[in-house]
C-alpha positions as CSV (number, residue, x, y, z in Angstrom):
1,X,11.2,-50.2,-19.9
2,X,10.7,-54.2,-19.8
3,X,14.8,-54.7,-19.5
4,X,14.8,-52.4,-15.8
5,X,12.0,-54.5,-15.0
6,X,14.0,-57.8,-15.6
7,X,17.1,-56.5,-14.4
8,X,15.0,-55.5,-11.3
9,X,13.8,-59.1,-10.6
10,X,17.3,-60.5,-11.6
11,X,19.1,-58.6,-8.9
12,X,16.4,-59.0,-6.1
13,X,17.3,-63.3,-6.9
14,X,21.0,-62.6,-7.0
15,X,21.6,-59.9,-4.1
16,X,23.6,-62.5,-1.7
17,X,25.6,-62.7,-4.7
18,X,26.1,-58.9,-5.6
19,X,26.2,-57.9,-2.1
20,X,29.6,-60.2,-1.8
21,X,30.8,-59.4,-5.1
22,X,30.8,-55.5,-4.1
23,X,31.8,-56.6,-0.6
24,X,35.2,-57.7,-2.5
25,X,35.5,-54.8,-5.2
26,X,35.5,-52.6,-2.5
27,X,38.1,-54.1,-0.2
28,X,40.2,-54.4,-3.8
29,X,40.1,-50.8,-5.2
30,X,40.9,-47.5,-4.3
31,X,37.3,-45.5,-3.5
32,X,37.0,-42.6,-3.9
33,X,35.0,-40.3,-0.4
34,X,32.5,-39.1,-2.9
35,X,31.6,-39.5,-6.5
36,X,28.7,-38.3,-8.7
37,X,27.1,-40.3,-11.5
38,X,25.2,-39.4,-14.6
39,X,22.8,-42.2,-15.4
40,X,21.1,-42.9,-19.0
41,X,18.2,-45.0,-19.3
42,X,17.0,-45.9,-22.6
43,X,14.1,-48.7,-24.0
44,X,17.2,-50.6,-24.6
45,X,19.8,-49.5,-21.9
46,X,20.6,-48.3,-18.3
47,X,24.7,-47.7,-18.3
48,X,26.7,-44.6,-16.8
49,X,27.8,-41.5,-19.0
50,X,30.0,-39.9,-16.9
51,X,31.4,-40.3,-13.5
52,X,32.9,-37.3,-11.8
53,X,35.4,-37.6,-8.7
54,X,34.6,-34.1,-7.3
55,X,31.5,-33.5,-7.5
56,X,29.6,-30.1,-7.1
57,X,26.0,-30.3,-6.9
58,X,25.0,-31.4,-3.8
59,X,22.8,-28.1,-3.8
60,X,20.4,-30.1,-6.0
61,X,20.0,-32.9,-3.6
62,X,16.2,-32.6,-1.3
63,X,16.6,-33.0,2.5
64,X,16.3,-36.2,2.4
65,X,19.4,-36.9,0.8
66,X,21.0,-34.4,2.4
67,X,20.4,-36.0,5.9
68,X,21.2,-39.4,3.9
69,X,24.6,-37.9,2.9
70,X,25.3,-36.7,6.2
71,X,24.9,-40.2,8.2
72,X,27.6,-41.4,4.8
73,X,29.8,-39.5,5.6
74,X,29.7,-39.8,9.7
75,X,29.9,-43.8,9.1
76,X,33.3,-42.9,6.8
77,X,35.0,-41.0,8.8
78,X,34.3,-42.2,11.9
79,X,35.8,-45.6,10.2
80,X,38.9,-44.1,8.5
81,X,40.0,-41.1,10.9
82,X,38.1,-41.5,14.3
83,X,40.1,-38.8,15.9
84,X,39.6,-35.2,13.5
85,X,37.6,-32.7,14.1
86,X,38.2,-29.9,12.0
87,X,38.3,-30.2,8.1
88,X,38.6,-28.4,5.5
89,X,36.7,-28.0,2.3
90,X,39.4,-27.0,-1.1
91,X,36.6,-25.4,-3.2
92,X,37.4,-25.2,-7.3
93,X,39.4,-21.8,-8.0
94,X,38.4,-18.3,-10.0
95,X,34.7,-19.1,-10.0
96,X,31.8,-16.9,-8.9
97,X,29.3,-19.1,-10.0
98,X,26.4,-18.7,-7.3
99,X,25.5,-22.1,-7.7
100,X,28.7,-23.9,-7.1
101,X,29.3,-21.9,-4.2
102,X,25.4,-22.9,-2.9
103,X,26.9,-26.2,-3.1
104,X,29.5,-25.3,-1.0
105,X,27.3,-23.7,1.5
106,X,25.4,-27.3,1.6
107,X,28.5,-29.7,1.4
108,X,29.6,-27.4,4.5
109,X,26.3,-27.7,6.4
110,X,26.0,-31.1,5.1
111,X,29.6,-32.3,7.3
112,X,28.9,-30.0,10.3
113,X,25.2,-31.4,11.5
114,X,27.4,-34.5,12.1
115,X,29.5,-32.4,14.5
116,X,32.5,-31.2,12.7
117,X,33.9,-27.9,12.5
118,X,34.6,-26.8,8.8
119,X,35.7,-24.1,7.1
120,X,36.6,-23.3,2.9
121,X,40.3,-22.6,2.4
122,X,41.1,-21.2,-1.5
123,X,44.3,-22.9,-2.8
124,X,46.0,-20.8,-5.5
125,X,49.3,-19.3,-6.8
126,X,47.6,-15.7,-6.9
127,X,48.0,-13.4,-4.6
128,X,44.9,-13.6,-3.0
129,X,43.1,-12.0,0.2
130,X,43.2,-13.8,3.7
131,X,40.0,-13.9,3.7
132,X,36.7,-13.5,1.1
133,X,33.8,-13.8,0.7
134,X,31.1,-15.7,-2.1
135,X,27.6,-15.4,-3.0
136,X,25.7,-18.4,-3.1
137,X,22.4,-19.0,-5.4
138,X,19.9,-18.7,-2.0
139,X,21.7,-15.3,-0.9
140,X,23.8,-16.8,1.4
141,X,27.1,-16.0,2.1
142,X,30.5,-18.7,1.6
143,X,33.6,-17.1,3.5
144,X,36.5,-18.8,2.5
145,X,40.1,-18.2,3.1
146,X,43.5,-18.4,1.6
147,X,45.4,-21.5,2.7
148,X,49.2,-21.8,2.7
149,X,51.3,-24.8,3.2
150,X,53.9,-24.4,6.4
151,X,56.1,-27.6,7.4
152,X,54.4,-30.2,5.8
153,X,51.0,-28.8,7.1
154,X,47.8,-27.0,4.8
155,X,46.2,-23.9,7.3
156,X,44.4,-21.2,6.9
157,X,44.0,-18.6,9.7
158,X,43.2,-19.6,13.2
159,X,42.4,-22.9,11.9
160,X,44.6,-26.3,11.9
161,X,42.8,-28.7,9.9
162,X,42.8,-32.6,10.5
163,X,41.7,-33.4,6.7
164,X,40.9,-31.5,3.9
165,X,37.8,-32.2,1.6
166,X,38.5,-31.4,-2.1
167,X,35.6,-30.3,-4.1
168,X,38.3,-29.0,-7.3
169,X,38.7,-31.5,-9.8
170,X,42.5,-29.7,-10.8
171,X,41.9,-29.8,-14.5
172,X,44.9,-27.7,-15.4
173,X,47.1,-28.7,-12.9
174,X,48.4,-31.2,-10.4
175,X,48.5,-28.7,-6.7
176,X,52.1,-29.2,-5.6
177,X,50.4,-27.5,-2.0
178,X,48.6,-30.2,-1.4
179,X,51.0,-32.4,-2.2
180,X,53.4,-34.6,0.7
181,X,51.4,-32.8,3.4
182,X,50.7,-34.7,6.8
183,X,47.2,-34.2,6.7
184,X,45.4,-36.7,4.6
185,X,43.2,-35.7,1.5
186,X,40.4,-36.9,0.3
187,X,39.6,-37.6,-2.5
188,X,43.5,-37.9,-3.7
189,X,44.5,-35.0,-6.0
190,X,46.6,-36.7,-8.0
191,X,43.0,-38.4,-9.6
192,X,42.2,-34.7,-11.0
193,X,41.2,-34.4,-14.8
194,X,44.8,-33.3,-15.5
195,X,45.3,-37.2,-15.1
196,X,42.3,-39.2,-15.4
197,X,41.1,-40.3,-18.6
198,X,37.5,-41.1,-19.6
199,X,38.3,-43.7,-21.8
200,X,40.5,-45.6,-18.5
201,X,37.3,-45.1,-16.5
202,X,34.8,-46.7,-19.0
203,X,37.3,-49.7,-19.9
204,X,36.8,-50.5,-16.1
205,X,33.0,-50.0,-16.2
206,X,32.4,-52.6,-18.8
207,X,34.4,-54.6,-17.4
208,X,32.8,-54.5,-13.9
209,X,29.5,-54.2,-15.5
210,X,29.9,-57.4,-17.5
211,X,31.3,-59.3,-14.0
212,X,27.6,-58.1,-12.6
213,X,25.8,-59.3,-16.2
214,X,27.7,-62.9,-15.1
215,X,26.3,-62.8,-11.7
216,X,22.6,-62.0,-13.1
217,X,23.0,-64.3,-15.8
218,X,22.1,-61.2,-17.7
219,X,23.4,-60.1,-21.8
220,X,26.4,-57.5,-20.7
221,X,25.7,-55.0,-23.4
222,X,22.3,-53.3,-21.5
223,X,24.4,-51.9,-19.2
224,X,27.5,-51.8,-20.5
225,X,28.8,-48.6,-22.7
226,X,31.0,-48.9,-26.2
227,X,33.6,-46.6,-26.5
228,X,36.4,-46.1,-27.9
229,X,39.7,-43.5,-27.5
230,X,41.8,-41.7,-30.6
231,X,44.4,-39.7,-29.8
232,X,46.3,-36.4,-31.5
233,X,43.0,-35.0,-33.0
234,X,42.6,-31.5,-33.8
235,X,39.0,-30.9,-35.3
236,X,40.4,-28.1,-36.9
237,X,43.0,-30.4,-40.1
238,X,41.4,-31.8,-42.3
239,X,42.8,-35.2,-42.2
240,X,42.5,-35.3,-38.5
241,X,38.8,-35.0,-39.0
242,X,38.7,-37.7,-41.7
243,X,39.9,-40.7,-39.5
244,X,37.5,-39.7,-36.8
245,X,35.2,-40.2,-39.2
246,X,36.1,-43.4,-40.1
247,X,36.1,-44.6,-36.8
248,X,32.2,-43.0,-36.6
249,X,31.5,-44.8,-39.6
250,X,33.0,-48.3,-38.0
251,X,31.1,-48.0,-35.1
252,X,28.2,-47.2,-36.6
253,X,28.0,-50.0,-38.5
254,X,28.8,-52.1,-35.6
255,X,26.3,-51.0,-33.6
256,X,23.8,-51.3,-36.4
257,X,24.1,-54.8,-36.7
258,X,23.6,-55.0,-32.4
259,X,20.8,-53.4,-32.6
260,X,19.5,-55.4,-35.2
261,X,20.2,-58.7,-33.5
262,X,18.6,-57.6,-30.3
263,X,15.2,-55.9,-32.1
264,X,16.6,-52.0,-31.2
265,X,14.1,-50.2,-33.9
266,X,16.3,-46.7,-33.1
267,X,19.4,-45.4,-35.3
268,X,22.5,-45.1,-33.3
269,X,24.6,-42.2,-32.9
270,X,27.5,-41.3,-30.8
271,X,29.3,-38.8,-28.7
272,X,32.5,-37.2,-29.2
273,X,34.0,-36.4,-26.2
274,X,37.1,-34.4,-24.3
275,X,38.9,-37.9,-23.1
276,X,39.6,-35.3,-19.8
277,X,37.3,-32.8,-18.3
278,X,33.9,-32.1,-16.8
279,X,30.6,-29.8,-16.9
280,X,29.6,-30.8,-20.6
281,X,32.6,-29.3,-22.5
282,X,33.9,-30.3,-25.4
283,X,31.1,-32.8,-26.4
284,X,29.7,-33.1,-29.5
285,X,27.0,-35.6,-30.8
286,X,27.3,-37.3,-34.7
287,X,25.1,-39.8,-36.0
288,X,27.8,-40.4,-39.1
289,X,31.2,-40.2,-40.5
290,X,29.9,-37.0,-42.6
291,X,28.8,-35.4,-39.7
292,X,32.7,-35.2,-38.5
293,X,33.8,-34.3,-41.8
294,X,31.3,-31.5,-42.3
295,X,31.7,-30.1,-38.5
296,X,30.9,-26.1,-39.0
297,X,33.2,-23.6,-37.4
298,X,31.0,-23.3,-33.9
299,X,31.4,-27.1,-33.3
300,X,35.5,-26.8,-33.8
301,X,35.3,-24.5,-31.6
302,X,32.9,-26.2,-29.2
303,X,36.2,-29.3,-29.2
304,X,39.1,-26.9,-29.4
305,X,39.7,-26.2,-25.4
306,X,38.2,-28.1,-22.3
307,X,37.2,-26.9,-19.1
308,X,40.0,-24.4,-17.6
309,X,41.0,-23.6,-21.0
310,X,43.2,-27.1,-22.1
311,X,43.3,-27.7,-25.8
312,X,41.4,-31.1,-26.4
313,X,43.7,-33.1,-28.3
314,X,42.7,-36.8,-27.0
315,X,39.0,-37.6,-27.2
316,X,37.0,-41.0,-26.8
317,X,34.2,-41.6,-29.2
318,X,31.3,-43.3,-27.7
319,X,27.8,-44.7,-27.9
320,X,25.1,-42.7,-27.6
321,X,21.9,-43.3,-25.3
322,X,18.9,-41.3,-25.7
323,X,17.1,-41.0,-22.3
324,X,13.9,-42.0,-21.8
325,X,12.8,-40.1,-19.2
326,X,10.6,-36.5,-19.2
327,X,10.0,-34.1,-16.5
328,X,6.0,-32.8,-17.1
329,X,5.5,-34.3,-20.6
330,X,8.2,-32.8,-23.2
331,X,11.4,-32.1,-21.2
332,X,14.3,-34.5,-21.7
333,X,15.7,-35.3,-17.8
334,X,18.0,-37.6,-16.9
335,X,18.9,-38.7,-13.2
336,X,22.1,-38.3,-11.2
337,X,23.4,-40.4,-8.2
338,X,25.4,-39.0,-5.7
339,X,27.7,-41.4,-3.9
340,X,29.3,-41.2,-0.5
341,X,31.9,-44.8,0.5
342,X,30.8,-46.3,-2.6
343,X,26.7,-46.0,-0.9
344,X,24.3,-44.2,-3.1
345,X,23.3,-41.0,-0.5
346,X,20.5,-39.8,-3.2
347,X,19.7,-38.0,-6.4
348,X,18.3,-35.8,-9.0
349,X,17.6,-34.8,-12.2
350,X,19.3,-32.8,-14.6
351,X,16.7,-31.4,-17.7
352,X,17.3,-29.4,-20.7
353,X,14.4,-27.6,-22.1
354,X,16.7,-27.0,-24.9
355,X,17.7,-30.5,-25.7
356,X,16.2,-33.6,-27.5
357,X,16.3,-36.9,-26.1
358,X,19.6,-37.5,-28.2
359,X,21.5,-34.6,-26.6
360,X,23.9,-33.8,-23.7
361,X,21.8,-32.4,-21.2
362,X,24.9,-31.1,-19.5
363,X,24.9,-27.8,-21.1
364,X,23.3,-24.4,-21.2
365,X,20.1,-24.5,-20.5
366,X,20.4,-26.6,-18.0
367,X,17.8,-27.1,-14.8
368,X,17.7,-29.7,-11.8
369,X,14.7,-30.7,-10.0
370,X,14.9,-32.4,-6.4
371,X,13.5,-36.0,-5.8
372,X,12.6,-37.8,-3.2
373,X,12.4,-41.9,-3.2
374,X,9.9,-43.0,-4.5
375,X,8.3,-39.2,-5.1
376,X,5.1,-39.4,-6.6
377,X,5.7,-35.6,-7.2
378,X,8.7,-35.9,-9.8
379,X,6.4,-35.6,-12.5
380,X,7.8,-38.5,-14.4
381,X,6.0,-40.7,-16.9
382,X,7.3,-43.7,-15.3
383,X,7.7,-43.0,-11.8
384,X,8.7,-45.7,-10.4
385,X,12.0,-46.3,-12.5
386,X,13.8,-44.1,-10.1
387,X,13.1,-46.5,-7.4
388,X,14.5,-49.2,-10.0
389,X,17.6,-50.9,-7.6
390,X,19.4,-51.3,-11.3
391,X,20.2,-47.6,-11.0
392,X,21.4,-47.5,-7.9
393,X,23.6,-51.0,-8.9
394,X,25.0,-49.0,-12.2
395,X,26.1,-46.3,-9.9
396,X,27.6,-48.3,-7.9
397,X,29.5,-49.7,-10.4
398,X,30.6,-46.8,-11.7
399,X,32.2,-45.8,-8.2
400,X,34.2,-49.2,-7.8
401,X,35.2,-48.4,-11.8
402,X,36.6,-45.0,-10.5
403,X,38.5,-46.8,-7.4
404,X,40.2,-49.1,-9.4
405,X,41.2,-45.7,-11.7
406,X,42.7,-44.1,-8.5
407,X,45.1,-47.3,-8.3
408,X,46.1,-47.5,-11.7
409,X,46.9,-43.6,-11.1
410,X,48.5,-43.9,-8.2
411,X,50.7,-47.4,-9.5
412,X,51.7,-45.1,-12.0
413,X,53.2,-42.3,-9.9
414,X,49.8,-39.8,-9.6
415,X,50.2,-36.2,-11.0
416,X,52.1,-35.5,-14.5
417,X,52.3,-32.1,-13.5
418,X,54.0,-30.5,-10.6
419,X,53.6,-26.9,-10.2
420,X,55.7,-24.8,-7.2
């Protein structure tokens, strides 16, 4: 990995420089409390794949991190609302997924070693219980309660809260409880999936990312991400299928002739994506035109409904990075960053057993494995990569790419969808 190792020595000659550049992108753009970052490093690349606003996971982060996220957080809201005490955590609806609500459990204990008193409070239109109960992955228990919305005010039970904490990405819907409430909320719900748009978040990437390539006097493309958007596609017409295809076969070719130029011995390929929506749905991999035309029936399928059960209908179409790291010596892993105020709090990896090198590791099969910095126990071939500060810097990236998503959102009136 020769290009982490020049970025590396790039950005320890340039950090006066970055530090005030992300010094400025952060006083410009709308950052989001928390984001989560899944990073691909190639022989070739190290650019972000997917950056999620919510993010559930923090399960899979060692005690380390943990203790790192907690001091984030502290810092942030001791900054931006020195006088709460009590918050409230909106967990993601209809799920008894043991592991999300594990990650509950920890995002909970995570906020209340700093000294806050929290509690879960379920937001739905069903008529639900006052009061349930979860069961998380270790065998612990999540109560949560129903929360209603009373004069301009979000409560559950014997509980006023000074902020609420969403941890629900509102795929299907914009929450009109949650919505012209005195509390604040953070992150904004009106940046859920049923508004952002992958192909919005990755045009501000690149264009971040080739700002930093300036700074480092470094070529934009090894951390930058092609991708492109189409729009009105059902996999399932014919003719739909055809002029994805001939957008495959464009880019393809395109990326054919960047790879020769820059010595890349590998064959590109691409993902096809759900332009909205999380947890690995609606993603397909193609390494041609014919592999669009000739999808089989369980692949339609695969790009007929996102998570929450949307019908994909938009999709971006972009460059695929095969990741270069293992866990042991034959299972694909790739790392994720968590973020609290735009500060990387830690990480860990995502593998797949199940999946090649080419493939989205998000997806069954899936296992995570905690790191440490600098771990000598991660079992990686190249250790030291995840100490590589040009992670940590793509991350970051990402994150100010998101803020500057939130604005454009939020110029542009926030949630398409109210619900009563």
């Amino acid at each position: 990995m020769k290009h982490l190792q020049e970025l590396d020595r790039k950005i320890a000659e340039n950090k006066d420089k970055l530090d005030l550049w992300i010094k400025d992108q952060v006083e410009k753009a709308f950052i989001p409390l928390y984001t989560s970052v899944d990073l691909r490093i190639s022989d070739h690349k190290i650019v972000t794949v997917d950056t999620n606003i919510f993010p559930a996971g923090f399960n899979n982060l060692s005690d380390i991190f943990r203790n790192q996220a907690s001091s984030l957080f502290k810092d942030y809201f001791n900054r931006e609302y020195p006088s709460i005490g009590n918050i409230l955590i909106v967990p993601e609806l209809h799920t008894r997924n043991t592991f999300y609500w594990e990650n509950i459990s920890v995002l909970k204990s995570i906020i209340e070693r700093i000294g806050y008193r929290v509690e879960v409070g379920i937001i739905s239109e069903d008529d639900l219980p006052n009061e349930m109960e979860f069961d998380a992955a270790s065998g612990n228990k999540v109560k949560a309660y129903r929360a209603l919305k009373q004069d301009n005010r979000v409560t559950i039970p014997n509980f006023n809260p000074d902020l609420l904490l969403i941890n629900n990405d509102f795929s299907e819907r914009c929450p009109q409880t949650l919505r012209d409430i005195t509390q604040p909320v953070e992150p904004p719900v009106e940046i859920g999936w049923h508004t952002r748009k992958k192909s919005i978040h990755f045009e501000f990437y690149n264009k971040l990312a080739a700002e930093v390539a300036d700074i480092l006097g470094l070529d934009p493309w090894i951390i930058s991400i092609d991708t492109i958007e189409d729009y009105g596609v059902d996999f399932d017409n014919r003719e739909d299928r055809e002029r994805v295809a001939q957008v495959v076969d464009n880019m393809i070719a395109r990326l054919k002739s960047e790879y020769e130029q820059r010595g890349v011995s590998e064959e590109p390929y691409l993902f096809i994506k759900s332009n909205s929506g999380t947890y690995g749905m609606a993603v397909v991999n193609v390494s041609s035109g014919d592999d669009v035309r000739g999808l089989n029936s369980e692949k339609r399928k695969r790009m007929r409904v996102s998570k929450g059960g949307n019908a994909v209908r938009d999709v971006v179409i972009q460059e695929g990075i095969p990741t270069s790291f293992k866990y042991g010596s034959d299972i694909s892993a790739e790392p994720v960053f968590y973020l609290v105020d735009s500060k990387v709090a830690g990480g860990f990896l995502r593998l797949n057993k199940s999946r090649s090198t080419l493939e989205n590791l998000n997806s069954r099969g899936m296992e995570f494995a905690h790191i440490d910095p600098c771990d000598e126990t991660t079992h990686l071939d190249e250790v030291d990569t995840l100490c590589s500060p040009a992670l940590e810097l793509v991350a970051r990236i990402a994150t100010i790419a998101a803020g500057y998503e939130i604005e454009k959102i939020l110029d542009e009136g926030g949630c398409k969808e109210e619900v009563a």
